[in-house]
C-alpha positions in Angstrom: 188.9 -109.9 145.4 186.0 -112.3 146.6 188.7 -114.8 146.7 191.3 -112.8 148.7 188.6 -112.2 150.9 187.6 -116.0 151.5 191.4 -116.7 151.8 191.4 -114.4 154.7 188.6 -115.7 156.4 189.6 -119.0 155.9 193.2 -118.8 157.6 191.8 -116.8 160.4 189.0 -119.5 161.3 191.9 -121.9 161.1 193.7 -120.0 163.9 190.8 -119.3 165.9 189.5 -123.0 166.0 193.2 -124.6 167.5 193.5 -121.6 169.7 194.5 -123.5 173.1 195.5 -127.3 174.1 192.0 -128.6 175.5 190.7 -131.3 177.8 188.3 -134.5 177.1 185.8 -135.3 179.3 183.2 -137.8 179.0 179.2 -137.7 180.0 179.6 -139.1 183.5 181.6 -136.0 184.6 178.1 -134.7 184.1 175.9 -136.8 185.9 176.4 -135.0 189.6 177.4 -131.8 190.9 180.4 -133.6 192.9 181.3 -135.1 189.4 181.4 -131.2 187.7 183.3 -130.0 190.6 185.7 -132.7 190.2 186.1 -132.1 185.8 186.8 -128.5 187.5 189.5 -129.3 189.3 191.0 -131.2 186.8 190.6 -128.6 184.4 192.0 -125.6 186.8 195.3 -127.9 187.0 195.3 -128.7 182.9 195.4 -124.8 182.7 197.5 -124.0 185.8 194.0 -121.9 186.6 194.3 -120.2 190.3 191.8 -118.1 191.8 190.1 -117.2 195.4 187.7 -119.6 196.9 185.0 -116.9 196.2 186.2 -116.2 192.8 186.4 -120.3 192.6 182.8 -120.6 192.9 181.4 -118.1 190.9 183.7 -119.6 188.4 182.7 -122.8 188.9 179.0 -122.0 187.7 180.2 -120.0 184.4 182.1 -123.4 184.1 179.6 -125.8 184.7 176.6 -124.0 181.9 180.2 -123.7 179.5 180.4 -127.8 179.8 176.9 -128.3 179.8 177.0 -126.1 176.6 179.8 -128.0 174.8 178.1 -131.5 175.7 174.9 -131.0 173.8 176.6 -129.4 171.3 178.8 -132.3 170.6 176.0 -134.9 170.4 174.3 -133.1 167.8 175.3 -134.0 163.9 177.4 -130.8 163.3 180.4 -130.7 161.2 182.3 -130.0 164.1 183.0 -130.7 168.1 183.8 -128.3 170.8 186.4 -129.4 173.5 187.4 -127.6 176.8 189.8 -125.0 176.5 191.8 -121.9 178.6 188.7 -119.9 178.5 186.3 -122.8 179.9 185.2 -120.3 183.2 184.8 -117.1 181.1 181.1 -116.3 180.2 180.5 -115.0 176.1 180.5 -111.6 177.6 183.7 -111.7 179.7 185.5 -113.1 176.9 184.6 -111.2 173.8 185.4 -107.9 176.5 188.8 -109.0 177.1 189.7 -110.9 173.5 187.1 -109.4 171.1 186.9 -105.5 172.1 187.8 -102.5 170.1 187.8 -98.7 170.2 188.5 -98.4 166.6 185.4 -97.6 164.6 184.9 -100.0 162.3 182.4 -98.0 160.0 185.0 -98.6 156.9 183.7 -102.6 157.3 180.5 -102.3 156.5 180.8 -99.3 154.0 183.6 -101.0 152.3 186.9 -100.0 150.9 187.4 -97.6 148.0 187.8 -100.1 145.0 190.6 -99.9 142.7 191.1 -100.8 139.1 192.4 -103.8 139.6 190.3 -107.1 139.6 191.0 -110.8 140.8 193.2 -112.6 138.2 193.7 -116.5 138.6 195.6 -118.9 136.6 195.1 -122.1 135.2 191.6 -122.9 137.5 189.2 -124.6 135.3 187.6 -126.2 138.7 187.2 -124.5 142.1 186.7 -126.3 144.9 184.0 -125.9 147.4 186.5 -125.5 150.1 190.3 -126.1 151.0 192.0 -126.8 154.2 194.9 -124.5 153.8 196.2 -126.5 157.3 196.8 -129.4 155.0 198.5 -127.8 152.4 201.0 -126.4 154.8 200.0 -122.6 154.9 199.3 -121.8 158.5 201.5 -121.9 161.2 201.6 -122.7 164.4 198.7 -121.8 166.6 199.7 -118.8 168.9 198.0 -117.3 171.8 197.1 -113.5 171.9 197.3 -113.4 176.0 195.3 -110.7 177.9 195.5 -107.9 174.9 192.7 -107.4 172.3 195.2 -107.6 169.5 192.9 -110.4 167.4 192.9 -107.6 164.4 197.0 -108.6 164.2 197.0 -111.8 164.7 194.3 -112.0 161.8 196.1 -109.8 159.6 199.5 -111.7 159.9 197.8 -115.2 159.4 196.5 -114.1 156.2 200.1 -112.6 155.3 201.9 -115.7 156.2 199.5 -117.8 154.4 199.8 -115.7 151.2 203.2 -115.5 151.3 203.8 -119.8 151.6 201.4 -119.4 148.5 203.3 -117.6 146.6 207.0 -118.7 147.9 206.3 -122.2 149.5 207.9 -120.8 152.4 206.1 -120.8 155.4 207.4 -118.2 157.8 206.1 -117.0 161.2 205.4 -113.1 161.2 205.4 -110.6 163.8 202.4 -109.7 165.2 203.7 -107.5 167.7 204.8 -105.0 165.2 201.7 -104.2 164.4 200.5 -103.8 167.8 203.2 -101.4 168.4 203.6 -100.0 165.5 200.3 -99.5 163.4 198.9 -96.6 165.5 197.4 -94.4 162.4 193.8 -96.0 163.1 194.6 -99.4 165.2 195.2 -99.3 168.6 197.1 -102.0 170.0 195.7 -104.5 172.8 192.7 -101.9 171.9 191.7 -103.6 169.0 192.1 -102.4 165.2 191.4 -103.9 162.0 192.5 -106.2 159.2 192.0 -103.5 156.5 193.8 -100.9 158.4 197.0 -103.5 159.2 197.1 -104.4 155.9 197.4 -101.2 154.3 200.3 -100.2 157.1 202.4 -103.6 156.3 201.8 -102.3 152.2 202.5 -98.9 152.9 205.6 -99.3 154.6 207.1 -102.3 152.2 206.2 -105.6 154.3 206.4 -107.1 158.0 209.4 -108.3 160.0 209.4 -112.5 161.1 208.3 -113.2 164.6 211.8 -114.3 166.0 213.1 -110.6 165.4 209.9 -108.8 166.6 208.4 -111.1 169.1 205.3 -111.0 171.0 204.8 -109.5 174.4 200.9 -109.4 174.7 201.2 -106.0 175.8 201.6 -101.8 174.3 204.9 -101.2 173.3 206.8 -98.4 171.8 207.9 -99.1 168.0 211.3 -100.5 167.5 212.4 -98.2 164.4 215.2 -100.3 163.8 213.6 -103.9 163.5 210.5 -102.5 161.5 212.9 -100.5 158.6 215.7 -102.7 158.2 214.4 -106.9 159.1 211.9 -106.9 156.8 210.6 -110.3 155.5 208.0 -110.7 153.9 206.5 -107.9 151.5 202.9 -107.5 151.0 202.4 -105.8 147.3 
């Protein structure tokens, strides 16, 4: 189970760190306010960004403290380095209420789920590493974009699915996130936010999840289509 778990976790941070294409900049687009202003610009046209002039200075501030942010970070010895992306003018706040939120109650995550009888089996492992890329070993997909609807929970759950499944098959297949955003309404609740636990008991309950060129996403509520979710099934999830 621990491993399921760290499977899960690992896939989704995979997702979440190649989330949108990002722009370079360099130190001296930080010496002077007319050299931020300028790294603005460019980044508003990278991302096609367009906004009031009032609404273009307020942004410009969130902007400036999100650069100033990502420079210092980057010259520090971190395993890691942060680069500009969509969401460059968006404070933490603004961001997690538009891509993070959820209405669903998530006590079931910290009280845990009911455990079963069964318990992790692996095969063959006399050494465990002390982490894997699954990138580089071919199980993740492309990196998708959720768009303005708090369906993270989704694109989390199918992640984890697809991975699994090119685990098991050596097929890598691209799953539909969008059916469970319309569809998985017992306790998710859409671009409202829901969560893994609940998703993945709707894909086992209801015998696996349709590809994402049959059920594509829309980034927005939709009424379940009966027809793609019973009969264009996939990938199975037992």
């Amino acid at each position: 189970m621990e491993m399921k778990k760290f499977l899960v976790v690992a896939l989704s941070l995979a997702m979440v760190l190649g989330i949108s294409e990002s722009l370079d900049f360099h130190g001296k687009d930080l010496e002077s306010e007319e050299s931020l202003w300028d790294l603005y610009e460019r980044w508003r046209s990278h991302h096609t960004v367009s906004t009031c002039l009032d609404e273009k200075h307020k942004r410009f501030n969130v902007f400036k403290e999100n650069v100033k942010h990502v420079h210092e970070t980057n010259k520090m010895d971190k395993p890691f380095k942060l680069k500009l992306n969509k969401f460059a003018d968006m404070t933490n706040h603004e961001f997690r209420s538009v891509y993070a939120g959820s209405k669903v109650k998530h006590h079931r995550m910290f009280c845990g789920a009911p455990r079963g009888n069964e318990s992790f089996m692996y095969e063959k492992v006399d050494k465990v590493p002390t982490s894997v890329d699954w990138r580089e070993k071919g199980a993740v997909t492309a990196v998708k974009d959720q768009g303005q609807c708090g369906s993270c929970w989704a694109f989390s759950t199918i992640v984890a699915v697809e991975g699994i499944n090119y685990i098991k098959t050596n097929k890598l297949l691209s799953l539909s996130e969008q059916e469970l955003v319309d569809c998985d309404k017992t306790e998710n609740q859409g671009c409202n936010g829901g969560l893994m636990e609940y998703a993945f008991e709707f894909i086992k309950k209801k015998g696996g999840v349709t590809a994402e060129s049959t059920y594509p996403y829309r980034a927005a509520d939709g009424t379940c289509d009966a027809e793609k979710v019973l009969f264009h099934i996939t990938v199975t999830l037992n």
